[in-house]
Structures are given as C-alpha cells and as structure tokens.
C-alpha positions, -999 to 999 in steps of 0.1 A, spaced: -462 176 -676 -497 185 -670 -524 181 -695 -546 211 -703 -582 202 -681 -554 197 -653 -540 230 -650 -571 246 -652 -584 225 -624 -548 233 -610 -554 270 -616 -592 275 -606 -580 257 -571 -554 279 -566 -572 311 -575 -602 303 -549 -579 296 -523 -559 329 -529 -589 342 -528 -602 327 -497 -571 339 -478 -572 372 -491 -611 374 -479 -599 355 -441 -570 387 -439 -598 408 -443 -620 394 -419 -589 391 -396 -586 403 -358 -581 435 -367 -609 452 -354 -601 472 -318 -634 483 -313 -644 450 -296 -632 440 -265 -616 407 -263 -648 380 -252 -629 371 -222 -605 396 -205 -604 375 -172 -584 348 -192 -568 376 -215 -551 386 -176 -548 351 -166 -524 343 -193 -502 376 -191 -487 370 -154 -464 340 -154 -433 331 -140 -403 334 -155 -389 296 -162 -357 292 -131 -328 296 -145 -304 265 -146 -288 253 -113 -251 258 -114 -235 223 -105 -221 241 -75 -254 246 -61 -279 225 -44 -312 215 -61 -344 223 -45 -378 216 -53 -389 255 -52 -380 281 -76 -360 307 -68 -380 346 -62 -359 372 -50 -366 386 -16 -380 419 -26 -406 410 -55 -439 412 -35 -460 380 -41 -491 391 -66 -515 362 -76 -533 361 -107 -568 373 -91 -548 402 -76 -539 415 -107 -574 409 -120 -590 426 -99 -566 458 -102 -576 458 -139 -610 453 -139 -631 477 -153 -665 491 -127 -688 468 -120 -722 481 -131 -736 491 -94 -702 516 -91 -716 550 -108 -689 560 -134 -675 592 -119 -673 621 -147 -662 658 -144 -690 682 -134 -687 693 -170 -692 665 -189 -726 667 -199 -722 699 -211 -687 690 -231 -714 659 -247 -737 683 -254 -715 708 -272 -696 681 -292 -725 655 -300 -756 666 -291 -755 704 -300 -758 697 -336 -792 684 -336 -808 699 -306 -795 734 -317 -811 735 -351 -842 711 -342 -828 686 -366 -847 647 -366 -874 663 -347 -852 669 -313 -865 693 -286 -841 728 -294 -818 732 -260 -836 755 -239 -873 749 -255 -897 744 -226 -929 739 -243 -905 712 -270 -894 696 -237 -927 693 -215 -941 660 -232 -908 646 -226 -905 661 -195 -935 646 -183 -928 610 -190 -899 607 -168 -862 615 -168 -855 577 -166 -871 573 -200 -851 603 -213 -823 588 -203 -833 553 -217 -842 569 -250 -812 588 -251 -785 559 -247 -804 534 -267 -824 556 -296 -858 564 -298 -878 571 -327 -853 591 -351 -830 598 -325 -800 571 -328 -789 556 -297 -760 580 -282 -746 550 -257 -716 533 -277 -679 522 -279 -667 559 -272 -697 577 -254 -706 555 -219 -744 557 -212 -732 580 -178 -718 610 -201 -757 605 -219 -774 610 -187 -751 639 -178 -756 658 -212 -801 651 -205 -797 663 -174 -772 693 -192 -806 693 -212 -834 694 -188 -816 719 -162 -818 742 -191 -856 736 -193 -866 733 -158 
C-alpha cells in the first residue's frame, strides 16, 4: 500500500496527464478549414493496388499481378493532375452574376449604409479618390483589407468573386 506523499504524487501525475490529453483532443485535427499541407502526397497514398489475391495451386505463378483486361491503366500523376485545383495563371471562371450575388450577401451591408467609412454603392463623388488610384489597388484592398475594411479574400470567398463584386461596384459609379 501506498503511503500518503505517494498517492499524491500518484494523483497530481495522473491529473496533469488527464489533463494534457484532454487539452491534445482539443487541439486535435479537427479543424476542416485548412487544407491538408500536402495534397500531392494526400493523392499519392489514396491510389494503390489491391494486394493479388492468392494463386490457387492449380495455377501457375507469375511474377506480374493479375489486372483485369478492362480497368484502364491510371498512374498516380494521372489522377493528380485530374484533382488538382487551378493553377494561379488559369482565371477562376465565375457566373456573370457573381459579383453582384457578393455584393448583396457580403458587401451590401456596409457599402449600403456607409458603415467603417465605405464608399455607399452608387456614390460617385465617395468613389472618385478611389477611383483614381487604380482598380488594381481596389482590388488589392478589397481581398486583403485596407484601413478599416477587413480583407474579403478567405476560406469561403476566392479573391476572383472580390474583384467581380469591385467591378459590381465601380460599374455602378462609372
């Protein structure tokens, strides 16, 4: 039997590493926002060949596995590149509407009222200094934040449906 300073030692070890674990399931791989680090290897390691199955004693042995005669023959890099997201030089393609369907659904509620200082939709004389530094910068300021204006760019908004909603914007103003 255990003395008293050794079940309190016992205890206070056994607390912190409930504790620990209970902090480590928190912190667990639970979050889907993030992309895995690697999705090349993520695809690597989904395509492999079913183990043969074992030669009956009536058959010869060969060296080769056995593939049916109608699977087509798809490498890894194949099937890579068939789930591969756009390379950044290929322009997203979006609906003719999508800057508009931004604007009401994200943008609207700040441009509308004037809210954080925003140009009101449809304000040329709020839009001119902007206006006059460029439409690259608008977009730029747009997707990554700019002053009080939060970047719009994130996990569910691409920085394409930003530009689309400015140029919603500007075409309003021009």
């Amino acid at each position: 039997m255990m003395n008293k300073p050794q079940r309190i030692n016992t205890l206070t070890v056994s607390a912190i590493s409930i504790s620990a674990l209970l902090m480590l399931s928190a912190c667990s791989d639970n979050n889907t926002a993030e992309p895995p680090a690697d999705a090349s290897a993520e695809t690597s390691t989904v395509v492999e060949e079913a183990p043969a199955a074992a030669p009956e004693a009536s058959e010869p042995q060969t060296s080769e596995p056995a593939v049916p005669a109608e699977a087509p023959a798809t490498t890894t890099a194949e099937l890579a590149e068939a789930v591969e997201p756009p390379t950044p030089d290929e322009p997203e393609v979006l609906a003719a509407d999508a800057g508009a369907k931004l604007y009401e659904s994200n943008c609207k509620v700040c441009h509308e009222a004037g809210l954080l200082d925003a140009p009101k939709y449809g304000d040329k004389a709020a839009w001119a200094p902007r206006l006059a530094k460029g439409i690259e910068t608008l977009h730029m300021h747009s997707a990554q934040g700019f002053n009080k204006m939060p970047a719009q760019a994130t996990d569910k908004v691409s920085e394409a449906e930003v530009y689309a909603a400015v140029d919603y914007m500007v075409a309003a103003v021009s």
